[in-house]
N, C-alpha and C positions, 0 to 999 in steps of 0.2 A: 682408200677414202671411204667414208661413212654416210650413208643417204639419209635424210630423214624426210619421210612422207604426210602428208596432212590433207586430208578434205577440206575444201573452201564452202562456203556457205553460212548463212543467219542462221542460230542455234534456235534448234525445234519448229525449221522453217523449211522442208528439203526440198521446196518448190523453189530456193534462192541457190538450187547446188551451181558452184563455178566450179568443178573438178578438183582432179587429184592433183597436187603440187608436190615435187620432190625435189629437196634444196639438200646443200650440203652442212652435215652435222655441225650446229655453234654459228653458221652463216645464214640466217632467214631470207636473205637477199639475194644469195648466189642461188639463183633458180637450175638446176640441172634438166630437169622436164617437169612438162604438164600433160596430164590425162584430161582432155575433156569435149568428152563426144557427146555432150548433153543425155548422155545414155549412162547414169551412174553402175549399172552392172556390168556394162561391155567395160567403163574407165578400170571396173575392179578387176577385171580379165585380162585386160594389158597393163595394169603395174603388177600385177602377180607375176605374168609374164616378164616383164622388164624384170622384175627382181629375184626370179631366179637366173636369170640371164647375167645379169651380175653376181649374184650371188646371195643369197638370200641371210646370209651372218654378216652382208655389209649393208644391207639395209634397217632401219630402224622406223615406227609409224608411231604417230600420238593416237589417244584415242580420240581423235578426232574421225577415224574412219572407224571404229566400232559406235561410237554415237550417232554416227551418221543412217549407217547400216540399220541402227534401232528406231531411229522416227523414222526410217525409210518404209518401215513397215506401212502407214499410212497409206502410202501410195500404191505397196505391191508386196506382200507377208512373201513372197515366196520368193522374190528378187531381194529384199533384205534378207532373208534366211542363207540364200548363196552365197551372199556376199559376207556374211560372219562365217561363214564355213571358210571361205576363201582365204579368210585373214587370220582366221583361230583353228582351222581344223573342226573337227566334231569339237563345239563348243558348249555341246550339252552340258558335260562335265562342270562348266565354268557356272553356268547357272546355274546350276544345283549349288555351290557352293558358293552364291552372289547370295540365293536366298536363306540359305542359312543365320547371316549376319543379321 
Protein backbone atom coordinates (compact mmCIF):
# COMPACT_ATOMS: atom_id res chain seq x y z
CA UNK A 1 0.00 0.00 0.00
CA UNK A 2 1.16 3.66 -0.89
CA UNK A 3 0.86 6.56 1.66
CA UNK A 4 0.34 9.92 0.69
CA UNK A 5 1.17 12.84 3.22
CA UNK A 6 0.01 16.50 3.09
CA UNK A 7 0.10 19.58 5.47
CA UNK A 8 -3.45 21.07 6.45
CA UNK A 9 -3.46 24.69 6.60
CA UNK A 10 -4.72 28.35 4.65
CA UNK A 11 -1.84 28.88 2.13
CA UNK A 12 0.74 31.56 3.33
CA UNK A 13 -1.05 31.53 6.64
CA UNK A 14 1.07 28.96 9.08
CA UNK A 15 -0.81 30.33 12.03
CA UNK A 16 -4.00 28.16 10.41
CA UNK A 17 -1.60 24.74 10.62
CA UNK A 18 -4.12 21.68 11.26
CA UNK A 19 -1.28 18.91 10.87
CA UNK A 20 0.18 16.36 8.91
CA UNK A 21 -2.63 14.00 7.23
CA UNK A 22 -1.62 10.68 5.66
CA UNK A 23 -4.32 9.01 3.49
CA UNK A 24 -3.95 6.40 1.10
CA UNK A 25 -2.48 6.99 -2.54
CA UNK A 26 -5.78 7.85 -5.08
CA UNK A 27 -8.27 7.82 -1.72
CA UNK A 28 -8.21 11.53 -0.22
CA UNK A 29 -10.84 10.25 2.24
CA UNK A 30 -9.37 7.14 3.60
CA UNK A 31 -7.42 8.93 6.40
CA UNK A 32 -4.64 6.42 7.76
CA UNK A 33 -3.24 8.90 10.38
CA UNK A 34 -2.79 12.34 11.43
CA UNK A 35 0.18 14.39 12.94
CA UNK A 36 -1.03 17.04 15.01
CA UNK A 37 0.48 18.18 18.01
CA UNK A 38 -0.10 21.78 17.35
CA UNK A 39 3.90 21.65 17.32
CA UNK A 40 4.51 21.71 13.49
CA UNK A 41 8.40 20.50 13.99
CA UNK A 42 7.61 17.59 16.66
CA UNK A 43 4.45 16.62 13.79
CA UNK A 44 7.57 16.48 11.25
CA UNK A 45 9.64 14.30 13.68
CA UNK A 46 6.94 11.61 13.94
CA UNK A 47 5.78 11.29 10.23
CA UNK A 48 9.50 11.03 9.41
CA UNK A 49 9.46 8.51 12.06
CA UNK A 50 6.23 6.77 10.98
CA UNK A 51 7.63 6.67 7.57
CA UNK A 52 10.42 5.04 7.88
CA UNK A 53 8.72 2.71 10.04
CA UNK A 54 6.80 1.69 7.05
CA UNK A 55 9.08 2.25 4.87
CA UNK A 56 9.96 5.22 3.46
CA UNK A 57 9.54 4.08 -0.87
CA UNK A 58 5.92 3.45 0.33
CA UNK A 59 5.40 6.70 1.32
CA UNK A 60 4.77 9.66 -0.98
CA UNK A 61 4.15 13.77 0.17
CA UNK A 62 2.69 16.76 -1.88
CA UNK A 63 4.40 19.73 -1.70
CA UNK A 64 2.40 20.88 0.49
CA UNK A 65 4.90 20.21 3.40
CA UNK A 66 7.95 21.86 1.60
CA UNK A 67 5.56 25.00 1.36
CA UNK A 68 4.55 24.71 4.39
CA UNK A 69 8.07 24.40 5.99
CA UNK A 70 8.80 27.75 3.68
CA UNK A 71 6.33 30.33 5.22
CA UNK A 72 7.13 28.45 8.34
CA UNK A 73 10.13 30.46 8.46
CA UNK A 74 7.93 33.58 9.65
CA UNK A 75 7.50 31.97 12.73
CA UNK A 76 10.90 30.20 13.39
CA UNK A 77 13.91 30.22 10.35
CA UNK A 78 15.47 27.57 12.17
CA UNK A 79 12.48 25.11 12.98
CA UNK A 80 11.57 25.54 9.11
CA UNK A 81 15.19 24.85 8.08
CA UNK A 82 14.70 21.37 10.19
CA UNK A 83 12.03 20.66 8.83
CA UNK A 84 13.11 20.95 4.97
CA UNK A 85 16.09 18.95 5.90
CA UNK A 86 13.88 16.29 7.42
CA UNK A 87 11.93 15.94 4.14
CA UNK A 88 14.71 16.78 1.55
CA UNK A 89 17.91 15.87 3.18
CA UNK A 90 20.70 18.70 2.76
CA UNK A 91 18.33 20.77 0.48
CA UNK A 92 20.84 23.29 -0.31
CA UNK A 93 21.63 21.59 -3.48
CA UNK A 94 17.74 22.09 -4.47
CA UNK A 95 18.02 25.80 -4.08
CA UNK A 96 20.83 26.47 -5.83
CA UNK A 97 19.14 24.96 -8.60
CA UNK A 98 15.35 26.52 -7.89
CA UNK A 99 17.44 29.75 -8.31
CA UNK A 100 18.81 29.20 -11.24
CA UNK A 101 15.59 29.19 -13.31
Amino acid sequence: MIFYACVKYAEEHPETYQGIEVTTLGNSDDVVTKFNSYDPLQDFHNFVSWSESVGEDNVGFCDSLKHFAKVYHEVSYDAAEEMLKMIYGDHQDCEEVESRF
